[in-house]
Structure formats: structure tokens, C-alpha cells
MARLUM-109871 format. One record per residue: x, y, z of N, C-alpha, C in turn; residue in three letters. Coordinates in Angstrom, 3 decimals. Each point is the difference from the previous one (the first is absolute). Layout:
REC   n.east  n.north     n.up  ca.east ca.north    ca.up   c.east  c.north     c.up resn
REC        X        Y        Z        X        Y        Z        X        Y        Z  ALA
...
//
This chain:
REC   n.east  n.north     n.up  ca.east ca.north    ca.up   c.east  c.north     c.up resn
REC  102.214  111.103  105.295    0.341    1.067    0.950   -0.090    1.354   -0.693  UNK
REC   -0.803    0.746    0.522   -0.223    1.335   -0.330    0.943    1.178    0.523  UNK
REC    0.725    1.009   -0.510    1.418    0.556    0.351   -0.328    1.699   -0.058  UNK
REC    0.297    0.499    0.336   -0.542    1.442   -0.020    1.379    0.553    0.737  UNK
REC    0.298    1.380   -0.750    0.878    0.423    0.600    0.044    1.147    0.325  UNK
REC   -0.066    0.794    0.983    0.373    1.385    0.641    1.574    0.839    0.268  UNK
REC   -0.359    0.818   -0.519    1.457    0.887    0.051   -0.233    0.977    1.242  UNK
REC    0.558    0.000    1.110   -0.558    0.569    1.273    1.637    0.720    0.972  UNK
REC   -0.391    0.674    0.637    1.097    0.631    0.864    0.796    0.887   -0.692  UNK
REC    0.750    0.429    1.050    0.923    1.391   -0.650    1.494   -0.830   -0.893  UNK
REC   -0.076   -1.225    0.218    1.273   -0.356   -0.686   -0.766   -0.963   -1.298  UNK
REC   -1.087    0.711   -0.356   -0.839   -0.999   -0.985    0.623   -1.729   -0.040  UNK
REC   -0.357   -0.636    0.730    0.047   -1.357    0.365   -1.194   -0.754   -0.583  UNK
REC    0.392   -1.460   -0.819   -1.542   -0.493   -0.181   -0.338   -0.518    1.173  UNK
REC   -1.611   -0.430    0.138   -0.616   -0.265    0.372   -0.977   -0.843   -0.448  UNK
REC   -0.047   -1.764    0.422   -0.719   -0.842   -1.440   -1.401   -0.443    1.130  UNK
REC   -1.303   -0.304   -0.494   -0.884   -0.250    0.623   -0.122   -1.577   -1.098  UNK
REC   -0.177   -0.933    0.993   -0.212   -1.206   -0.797   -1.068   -0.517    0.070  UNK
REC   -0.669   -0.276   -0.798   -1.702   -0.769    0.748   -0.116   -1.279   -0.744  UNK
REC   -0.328   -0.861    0.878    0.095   -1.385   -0.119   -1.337   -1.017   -0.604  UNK
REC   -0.030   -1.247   -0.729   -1.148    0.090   -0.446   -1.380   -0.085    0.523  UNK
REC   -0.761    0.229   -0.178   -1.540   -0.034    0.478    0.053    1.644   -0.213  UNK
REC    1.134    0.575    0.222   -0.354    1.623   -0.109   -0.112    0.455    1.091  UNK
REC    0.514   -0.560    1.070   -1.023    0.803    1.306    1.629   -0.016    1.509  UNK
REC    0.783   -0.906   -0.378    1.245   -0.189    0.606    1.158    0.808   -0.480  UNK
REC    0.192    0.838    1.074    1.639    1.057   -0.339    0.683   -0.004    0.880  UNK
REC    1.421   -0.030   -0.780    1.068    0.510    0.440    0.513    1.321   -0.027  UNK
REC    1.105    0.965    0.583    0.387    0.734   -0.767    1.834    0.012    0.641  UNK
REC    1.004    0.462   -1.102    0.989    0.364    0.002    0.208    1.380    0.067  UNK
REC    1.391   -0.162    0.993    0.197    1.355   -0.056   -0.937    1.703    0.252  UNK
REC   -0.237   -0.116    1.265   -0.978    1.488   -0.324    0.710    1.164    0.521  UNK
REC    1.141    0.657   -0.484    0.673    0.810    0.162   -0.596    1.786    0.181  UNK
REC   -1.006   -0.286   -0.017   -0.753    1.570    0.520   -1.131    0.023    0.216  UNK
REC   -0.696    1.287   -0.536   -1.441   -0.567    0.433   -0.548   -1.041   -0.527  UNK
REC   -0.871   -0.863    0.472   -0.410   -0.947   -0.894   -1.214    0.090   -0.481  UNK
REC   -0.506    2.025    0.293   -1.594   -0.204   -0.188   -0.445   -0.634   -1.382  UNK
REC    0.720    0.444   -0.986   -0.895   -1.254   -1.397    0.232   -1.148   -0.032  UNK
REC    0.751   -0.633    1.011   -0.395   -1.455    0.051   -0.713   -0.753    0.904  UNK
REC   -0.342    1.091    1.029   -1.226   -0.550    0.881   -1.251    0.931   -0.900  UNK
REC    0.344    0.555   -0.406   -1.262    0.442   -1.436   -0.609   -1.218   -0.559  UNK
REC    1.079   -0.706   -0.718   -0.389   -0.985   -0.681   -0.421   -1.236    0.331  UNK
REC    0.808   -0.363    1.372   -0.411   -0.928    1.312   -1.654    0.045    0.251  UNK
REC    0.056    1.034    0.484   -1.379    0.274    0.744   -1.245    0.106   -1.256  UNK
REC    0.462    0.747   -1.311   -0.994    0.216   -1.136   -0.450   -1.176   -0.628  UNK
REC    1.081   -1.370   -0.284   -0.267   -1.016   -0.671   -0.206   -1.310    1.441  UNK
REC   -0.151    0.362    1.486   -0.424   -0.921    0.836    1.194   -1.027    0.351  UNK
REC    1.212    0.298    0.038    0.679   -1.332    0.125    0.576    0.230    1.443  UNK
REC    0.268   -1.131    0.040    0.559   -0.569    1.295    1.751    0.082    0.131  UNK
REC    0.490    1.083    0.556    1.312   -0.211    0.298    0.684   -0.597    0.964  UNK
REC    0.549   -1.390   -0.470    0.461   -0.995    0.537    2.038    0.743    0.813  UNK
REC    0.556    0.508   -1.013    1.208   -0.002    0.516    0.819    1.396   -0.877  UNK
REC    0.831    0.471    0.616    0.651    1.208   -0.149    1.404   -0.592    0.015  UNK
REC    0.866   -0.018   -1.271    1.453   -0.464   -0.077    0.926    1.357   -0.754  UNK
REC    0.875   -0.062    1.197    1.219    0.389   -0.224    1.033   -0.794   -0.706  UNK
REC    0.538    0.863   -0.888    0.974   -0.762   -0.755    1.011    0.510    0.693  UNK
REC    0.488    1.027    0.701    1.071    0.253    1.361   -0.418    1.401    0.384  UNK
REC    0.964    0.620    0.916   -0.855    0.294    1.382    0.113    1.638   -0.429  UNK
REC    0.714    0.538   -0.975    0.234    1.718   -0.552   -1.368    0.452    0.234  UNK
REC   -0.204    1.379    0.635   -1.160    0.661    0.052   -0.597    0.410   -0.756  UNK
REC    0.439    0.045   -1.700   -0.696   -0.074   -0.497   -1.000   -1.573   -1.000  UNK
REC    0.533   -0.868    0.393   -1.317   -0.924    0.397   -0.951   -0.493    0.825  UNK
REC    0.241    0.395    1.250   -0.875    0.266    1.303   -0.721    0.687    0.510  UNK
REC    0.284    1.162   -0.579   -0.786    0.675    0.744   -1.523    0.663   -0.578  UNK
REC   -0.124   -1.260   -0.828   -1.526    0.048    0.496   -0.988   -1.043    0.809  UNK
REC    1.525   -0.747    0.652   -0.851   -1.373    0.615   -1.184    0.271    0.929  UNK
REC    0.572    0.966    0.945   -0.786    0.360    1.375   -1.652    0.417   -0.849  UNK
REC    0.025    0.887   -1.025   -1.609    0.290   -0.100   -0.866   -1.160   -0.755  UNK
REC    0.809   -0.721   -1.011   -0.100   -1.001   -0.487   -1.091   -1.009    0.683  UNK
REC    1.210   -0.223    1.107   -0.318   -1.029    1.239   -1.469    0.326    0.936  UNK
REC   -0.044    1.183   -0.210   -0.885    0.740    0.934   -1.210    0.024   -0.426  UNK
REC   -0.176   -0.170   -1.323   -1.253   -0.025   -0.821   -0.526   -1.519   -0.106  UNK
REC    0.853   -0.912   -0.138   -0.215   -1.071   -0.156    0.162   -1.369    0.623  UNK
REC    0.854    0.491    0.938    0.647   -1.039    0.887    0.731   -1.538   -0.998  UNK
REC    0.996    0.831   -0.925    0.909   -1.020   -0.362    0.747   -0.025    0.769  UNK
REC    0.797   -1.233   -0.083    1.285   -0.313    0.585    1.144    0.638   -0.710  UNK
REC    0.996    0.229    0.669    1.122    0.930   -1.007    0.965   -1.487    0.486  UNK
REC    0.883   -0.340   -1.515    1.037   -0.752    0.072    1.555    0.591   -0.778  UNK
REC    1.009   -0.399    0.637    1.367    0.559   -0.413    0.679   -1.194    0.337  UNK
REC    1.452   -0.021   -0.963    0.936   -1.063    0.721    0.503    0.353    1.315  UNK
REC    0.461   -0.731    0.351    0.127    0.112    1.394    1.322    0.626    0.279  UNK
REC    0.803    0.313   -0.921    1.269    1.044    0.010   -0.175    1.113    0.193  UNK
REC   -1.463    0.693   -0.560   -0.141    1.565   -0.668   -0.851    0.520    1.747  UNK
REC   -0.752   -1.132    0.403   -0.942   -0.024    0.584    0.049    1.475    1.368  UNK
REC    1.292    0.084    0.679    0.463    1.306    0.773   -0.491    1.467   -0.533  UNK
REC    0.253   -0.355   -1.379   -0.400    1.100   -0.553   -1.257    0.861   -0.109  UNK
REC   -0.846   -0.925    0.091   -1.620    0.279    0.093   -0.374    1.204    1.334  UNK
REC    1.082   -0.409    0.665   -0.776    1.159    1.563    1.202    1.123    0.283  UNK
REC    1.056    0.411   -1.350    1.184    0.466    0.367    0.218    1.291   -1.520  UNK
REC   -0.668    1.101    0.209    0.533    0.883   -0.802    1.301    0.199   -0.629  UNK
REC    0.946   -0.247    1.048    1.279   -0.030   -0.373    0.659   -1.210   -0.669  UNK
REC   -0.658   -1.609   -0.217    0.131   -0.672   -0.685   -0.172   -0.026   -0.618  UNK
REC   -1.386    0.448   -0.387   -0.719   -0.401   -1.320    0.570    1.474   -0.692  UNK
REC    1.031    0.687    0.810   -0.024    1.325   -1.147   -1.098    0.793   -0.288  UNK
REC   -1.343   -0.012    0.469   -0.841    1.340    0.190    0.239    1.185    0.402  UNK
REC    1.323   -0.074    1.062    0.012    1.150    0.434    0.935    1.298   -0.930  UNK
REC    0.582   -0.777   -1.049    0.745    0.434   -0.571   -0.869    0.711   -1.481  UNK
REC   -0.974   -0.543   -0.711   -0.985    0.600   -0.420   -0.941    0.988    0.336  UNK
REC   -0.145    0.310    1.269   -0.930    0.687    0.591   -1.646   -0.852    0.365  UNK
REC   -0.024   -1.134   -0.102   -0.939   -0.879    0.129   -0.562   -0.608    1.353  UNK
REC    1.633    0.047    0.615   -0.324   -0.398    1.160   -0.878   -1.331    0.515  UNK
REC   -0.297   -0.712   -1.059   -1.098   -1.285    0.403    0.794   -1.017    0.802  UNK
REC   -0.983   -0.577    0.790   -0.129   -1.446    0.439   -1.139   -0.499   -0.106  UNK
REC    0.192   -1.495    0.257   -0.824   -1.003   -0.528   -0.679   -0.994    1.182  UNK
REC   -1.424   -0.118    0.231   -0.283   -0.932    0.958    1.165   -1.538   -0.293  UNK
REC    0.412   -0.737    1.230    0.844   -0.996   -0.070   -1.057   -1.478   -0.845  UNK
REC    0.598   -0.386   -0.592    0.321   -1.468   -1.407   -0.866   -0.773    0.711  UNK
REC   -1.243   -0.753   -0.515   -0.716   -1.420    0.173    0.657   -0.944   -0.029  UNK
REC    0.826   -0.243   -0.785    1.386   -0.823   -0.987    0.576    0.291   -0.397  UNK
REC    1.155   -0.863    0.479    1.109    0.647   -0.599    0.627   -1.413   -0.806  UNK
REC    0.708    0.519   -1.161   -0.309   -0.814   -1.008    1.939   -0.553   -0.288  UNK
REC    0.023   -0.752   -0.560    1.159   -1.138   -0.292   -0.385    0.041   -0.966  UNK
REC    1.890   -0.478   -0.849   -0.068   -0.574   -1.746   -0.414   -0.907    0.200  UNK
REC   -0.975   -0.508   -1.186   -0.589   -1.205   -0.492   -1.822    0.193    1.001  UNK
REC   -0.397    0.728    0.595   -1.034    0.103    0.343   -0.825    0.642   -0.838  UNK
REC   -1.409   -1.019    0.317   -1.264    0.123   -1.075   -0.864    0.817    0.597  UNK
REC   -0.845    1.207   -0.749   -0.856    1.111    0.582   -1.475   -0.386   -0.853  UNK
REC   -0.781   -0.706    0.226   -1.267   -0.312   -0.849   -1.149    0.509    0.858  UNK
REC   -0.879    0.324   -1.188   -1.148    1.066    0.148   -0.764   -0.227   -1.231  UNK
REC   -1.623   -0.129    0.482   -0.666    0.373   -1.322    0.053   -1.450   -0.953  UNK
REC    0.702   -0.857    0.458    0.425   -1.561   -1.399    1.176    0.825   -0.216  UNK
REC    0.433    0.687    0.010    1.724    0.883   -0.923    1.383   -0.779    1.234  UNK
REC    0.825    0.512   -0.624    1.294   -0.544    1.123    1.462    0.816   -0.555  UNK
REC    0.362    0.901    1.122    1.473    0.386   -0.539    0.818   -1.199    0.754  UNK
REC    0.987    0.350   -0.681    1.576   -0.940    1.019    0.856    0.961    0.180  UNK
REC    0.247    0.128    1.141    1.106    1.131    0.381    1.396    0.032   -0.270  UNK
REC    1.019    0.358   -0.789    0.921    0.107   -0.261    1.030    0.838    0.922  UNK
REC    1.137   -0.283    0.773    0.538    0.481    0.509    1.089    1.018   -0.542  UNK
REC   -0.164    1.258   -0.662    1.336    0.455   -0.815    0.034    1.247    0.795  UNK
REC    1.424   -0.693    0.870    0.328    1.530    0.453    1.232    0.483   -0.581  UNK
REC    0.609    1.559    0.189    0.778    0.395   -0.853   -0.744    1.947    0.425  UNK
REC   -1.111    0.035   -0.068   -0.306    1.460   -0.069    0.026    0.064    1.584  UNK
REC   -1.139   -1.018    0.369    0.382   -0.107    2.084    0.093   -1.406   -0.130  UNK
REC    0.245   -0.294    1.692   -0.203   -1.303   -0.059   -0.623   -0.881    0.240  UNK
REC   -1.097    0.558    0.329   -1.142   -0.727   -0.295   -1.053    0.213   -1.516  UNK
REC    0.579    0.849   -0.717   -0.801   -0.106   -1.508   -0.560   -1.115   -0.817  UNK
REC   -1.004   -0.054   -0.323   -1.047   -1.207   -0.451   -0.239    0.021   -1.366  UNK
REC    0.020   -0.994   -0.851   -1.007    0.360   -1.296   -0.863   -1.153   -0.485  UNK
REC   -1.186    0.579   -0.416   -1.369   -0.929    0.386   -0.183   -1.061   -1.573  UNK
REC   -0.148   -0.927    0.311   -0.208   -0.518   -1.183   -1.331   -1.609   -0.123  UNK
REC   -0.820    0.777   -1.105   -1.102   -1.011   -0.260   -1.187    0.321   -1.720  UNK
REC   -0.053   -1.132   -0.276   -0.945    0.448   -1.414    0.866    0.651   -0.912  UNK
REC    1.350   -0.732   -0.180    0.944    1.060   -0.722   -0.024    1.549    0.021  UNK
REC    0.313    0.779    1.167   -0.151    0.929    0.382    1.310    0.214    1.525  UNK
REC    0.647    0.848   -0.251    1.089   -0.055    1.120   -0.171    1.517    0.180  UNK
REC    0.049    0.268    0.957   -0.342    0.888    1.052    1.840    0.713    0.430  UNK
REC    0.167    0.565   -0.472    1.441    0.187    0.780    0.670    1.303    0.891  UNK
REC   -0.760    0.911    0.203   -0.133    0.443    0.909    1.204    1.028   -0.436  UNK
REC    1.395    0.404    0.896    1.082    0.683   -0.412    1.036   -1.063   -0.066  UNK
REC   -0.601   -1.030   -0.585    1.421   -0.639   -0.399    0.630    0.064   -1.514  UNK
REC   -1.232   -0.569   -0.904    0.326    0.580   -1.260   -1.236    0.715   -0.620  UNK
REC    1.040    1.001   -0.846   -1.071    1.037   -1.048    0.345   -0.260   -1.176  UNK
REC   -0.921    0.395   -0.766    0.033    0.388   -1.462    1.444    0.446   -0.447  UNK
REC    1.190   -0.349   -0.429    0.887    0.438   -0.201    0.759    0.209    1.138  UNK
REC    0.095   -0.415    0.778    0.332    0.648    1.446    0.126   -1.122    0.888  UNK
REC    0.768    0.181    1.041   -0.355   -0.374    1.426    0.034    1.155    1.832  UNK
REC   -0.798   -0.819    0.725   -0.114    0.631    1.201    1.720    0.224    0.009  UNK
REC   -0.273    1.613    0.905    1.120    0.516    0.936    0.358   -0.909    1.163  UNK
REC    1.271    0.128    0.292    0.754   -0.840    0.677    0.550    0.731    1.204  UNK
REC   -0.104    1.350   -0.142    1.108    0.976    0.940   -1.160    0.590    1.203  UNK
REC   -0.693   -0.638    0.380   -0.697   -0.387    0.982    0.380   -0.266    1.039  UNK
REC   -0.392   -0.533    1.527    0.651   -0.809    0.681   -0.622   -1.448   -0.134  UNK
REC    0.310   -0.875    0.023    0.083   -1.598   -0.412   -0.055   -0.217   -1.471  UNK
REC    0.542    1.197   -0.517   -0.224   -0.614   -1.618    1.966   -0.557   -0.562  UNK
REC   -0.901   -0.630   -0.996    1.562   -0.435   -0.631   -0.275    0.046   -1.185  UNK
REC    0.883    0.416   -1.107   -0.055   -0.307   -1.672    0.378   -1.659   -0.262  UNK
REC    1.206   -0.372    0.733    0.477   -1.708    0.019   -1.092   -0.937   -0.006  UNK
REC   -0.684    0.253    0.931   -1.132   -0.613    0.619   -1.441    0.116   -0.838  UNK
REC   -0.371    0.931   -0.370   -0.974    0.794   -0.497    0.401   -0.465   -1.687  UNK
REC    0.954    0.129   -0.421    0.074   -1.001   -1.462   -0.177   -1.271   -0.080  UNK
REC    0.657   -0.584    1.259    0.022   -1.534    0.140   -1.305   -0.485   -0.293  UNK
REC   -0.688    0.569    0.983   -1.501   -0.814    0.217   -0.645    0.612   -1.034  UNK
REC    0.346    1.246   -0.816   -1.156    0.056   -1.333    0.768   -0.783   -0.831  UNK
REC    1.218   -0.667   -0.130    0.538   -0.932   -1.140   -0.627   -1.484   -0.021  UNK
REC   -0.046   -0.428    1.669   -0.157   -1.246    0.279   -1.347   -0.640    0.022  UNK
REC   -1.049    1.524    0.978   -1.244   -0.448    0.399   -1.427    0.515   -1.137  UNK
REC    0.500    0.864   -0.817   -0.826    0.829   -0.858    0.347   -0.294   -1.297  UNK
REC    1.069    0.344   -0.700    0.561   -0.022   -1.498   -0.341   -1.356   -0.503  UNK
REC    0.110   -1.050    1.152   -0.296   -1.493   -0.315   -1.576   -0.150   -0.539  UNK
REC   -0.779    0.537    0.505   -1.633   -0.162   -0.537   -0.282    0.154   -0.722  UNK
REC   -0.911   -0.245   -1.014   -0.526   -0.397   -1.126    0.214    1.477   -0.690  UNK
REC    0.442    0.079   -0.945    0.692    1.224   -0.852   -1.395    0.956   -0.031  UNK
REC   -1.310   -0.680   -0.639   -1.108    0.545    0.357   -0.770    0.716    1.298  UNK
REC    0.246   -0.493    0.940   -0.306    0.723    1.279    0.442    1.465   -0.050  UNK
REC   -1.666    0.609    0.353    0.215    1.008    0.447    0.209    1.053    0.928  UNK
REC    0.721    0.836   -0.097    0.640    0.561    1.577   -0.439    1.335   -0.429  UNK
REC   -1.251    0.136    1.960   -0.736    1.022   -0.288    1.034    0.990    1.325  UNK
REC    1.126    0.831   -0.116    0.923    0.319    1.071   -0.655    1.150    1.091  UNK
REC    0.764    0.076    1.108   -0.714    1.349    0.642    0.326    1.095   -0.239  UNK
REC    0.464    0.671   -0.986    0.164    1.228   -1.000   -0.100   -0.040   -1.178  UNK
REC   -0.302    0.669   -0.947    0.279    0.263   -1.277   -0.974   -1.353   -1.095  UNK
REC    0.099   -0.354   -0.981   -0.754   -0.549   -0.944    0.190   -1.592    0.042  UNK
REC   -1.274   -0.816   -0.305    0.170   -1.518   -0.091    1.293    0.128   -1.058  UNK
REC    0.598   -1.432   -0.088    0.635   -0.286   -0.592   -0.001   -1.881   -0.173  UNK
REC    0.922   -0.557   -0.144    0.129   -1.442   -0.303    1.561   -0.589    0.387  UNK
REC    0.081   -1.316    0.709    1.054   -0.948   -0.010    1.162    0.161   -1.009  UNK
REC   -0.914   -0.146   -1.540    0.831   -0.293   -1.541    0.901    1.402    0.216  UNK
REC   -0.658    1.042    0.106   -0.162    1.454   -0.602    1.549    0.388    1.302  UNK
REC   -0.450   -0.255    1.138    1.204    0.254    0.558    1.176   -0.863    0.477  UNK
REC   -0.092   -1.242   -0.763    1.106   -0.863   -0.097    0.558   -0.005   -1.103  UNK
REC   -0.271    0.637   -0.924    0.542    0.894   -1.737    0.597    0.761    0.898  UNK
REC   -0.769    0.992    0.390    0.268    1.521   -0.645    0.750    0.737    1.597  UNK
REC   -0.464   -0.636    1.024    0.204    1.352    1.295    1.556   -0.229    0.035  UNK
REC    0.424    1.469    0.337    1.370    0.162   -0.010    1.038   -0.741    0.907  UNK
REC   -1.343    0.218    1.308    1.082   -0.658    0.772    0.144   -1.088    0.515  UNK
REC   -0.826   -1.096   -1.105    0.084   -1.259    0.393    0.614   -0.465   -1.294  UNK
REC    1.105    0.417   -0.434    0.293   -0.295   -1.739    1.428   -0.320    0.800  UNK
REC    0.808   -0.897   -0.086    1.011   -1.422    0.187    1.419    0.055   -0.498  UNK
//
């Protein structure tokens, strides 16, 4: 699996383009603004965009679904908690940025323990909510995807509406910290990091 990552929108959010093998099958995560360099790279290297995943429904990971979608006719998928959020400025908190986005409505809507395969590749969807409640984090090829649940030293904000810190530790103690110390977690802000690295070291998962 080929991984590419974009730093995009006014709240610099990543943005991961995945391409699957043969080279010619993509995914992408998260397109929180414009997404013109990743339909740059879409359209420049010929691939086929299979699916558009939300790791939860904040405007700044959405809102680049609609042009996204428009270029390519992926399907956009979210858990099915966040999913309101997609057509609701005031949910997803756009309006409070000045962003104002909404999102054409979800192909799928996605459940813990559901498989997203594309290309021969395969995530498994992880259910960790805590930032909303429908928040997701993607995991496949030793590679976890985690969206605003955990960061580099850090975890997602909680003082949201549907967020919880209780909740939001639980499931990074139970459903994440457990995976192979090696796995890497590519988050939706700020720098890769690792399992080992933040089951040492992050502050606020220290016991």
C-alpha cells in the first residue's frame, strides 16, 4: 500500500491518499479542504478512486468531499454516528470556522469491525469514539489511521458536542494501545508517530 500525505485546509488537517497494489486503485482519507493536489495526483498518475473515508464528521475533514466526489464519483463513507453531520454546518462545526461546508450524503455508512477493501488492500474499521460519536480509526498493513482520536503526544478534544475524555481514553486504551507496539499511526493532525512511542511516552495515556 502506497501512502501519501497532504496537509490541506485552514485547520491544516492530514489528508492520506492510499493507492492499492497494481498502482492504479485509490482510496483517500480525510479531505478537509481543497483537495486540488490530490485530484492532481489522482488524475496525473490515472487512478481510480474507489472511496472517500471519513474518520468523523468535523468540517474540517469533509469538506472536501463534495469536489472530491464530483471529479470522480467516489463513494463517501462515515460511521453512521457522525453521518448528520455531513449536510449540517452547525454539526460538523463549519460554521464556526468560517467554512461553512457541507457534504454530499454517505454511500456507507460504516460499523466497528467493518472491512473497506480496494485495490487487493483492506482497512478494518475501528470504532473509537470519545472526540464524536461516531469517530473511526482505520487500520491495515500495520498502519492505523486515527483520525482525532489519538496524536503524537496527544489526544483528540473532547469539549465538543458528543465528545467524552472517559470514553475517548477507554477506547484508545482498549482498541488501539493493544496493537502491535510497531504499528504505525498516521493521525489527522500533526506528525506520524507509533503504538510503542505513545504507550511509553503520551501524557495522557500514562496510568
Amino acid at each position: 500500500m502506497e501512502i501519501k500525505r497532504y496537509v490541506i485546509g485552514n485547520l491544516a488537517a492530514n489528508c492520506y491518499l492510499l493507492v492499492g497494489r497494481g498502482g492504479r486503485d485509490a482510496l483517500v482519507i480525510d479531505p478537509g479542504g481543497d483537495p486540488a493536489p490530490v485530484l492532481e495526483d489522482i488524475k496525473g498518475k490515472g487512478l481510480n478512486l474507489h472511496y472517500i473515508v471519513n474518520t468523523h464528521g468535523h468540517g474540517d475533514h469533509i469538506e472536501g468531499n463534495g469536489a472530491l466526489q464530483a471529479a470522480t464519483g467516489a463513494d463517501i463513507l462515515i460511521h453512521r454516528e457522525d453521518a448528520p453531520m455531513l449536510s449540517s454546518a452547525v454539526k460538523n462545526l463549519s460554521i464556526f470556522t468560517g467554512a461553512r461546508c457541507t457534504s454530499p450524503v454517505a454511500g456507507r455508512l460504516l460499523e466497528d469491525g467493518d472491512i473497506i477493501s480496494w485495490g487487493g488492500e483492506s482497512l478494518e474499521v475501528l470504532h473509537t469514539p470519545g472526540h464524536t460519536a461516531g469517530s473511526i480509526s482505520l487500520l491495515g498493513d500495520g498502519v492505523l489511521f486515527s483520525g482525532d482520536t489519538l496524536f503524537a503526544g496527544s489526544v483528540g478534544r473532547t469539549d465538543f458536542p458528543g465528545g467524552s475524555m472517559e470514553i475517548l481514553l477507554a477506547n484508545i486504551k482498549e482498541k488501539l494501545l493493544t496493537l502491535d507496539p510497531e504499528t504505525r499511526v498516521l493521525p489527522g493532525h500533526g506528525p506520524e508517530t507509533d503504538i510503542g512511542t505513545e504507550k511509553k511516552n503520551n501524557p495522557f495515556l500514562q496510568s
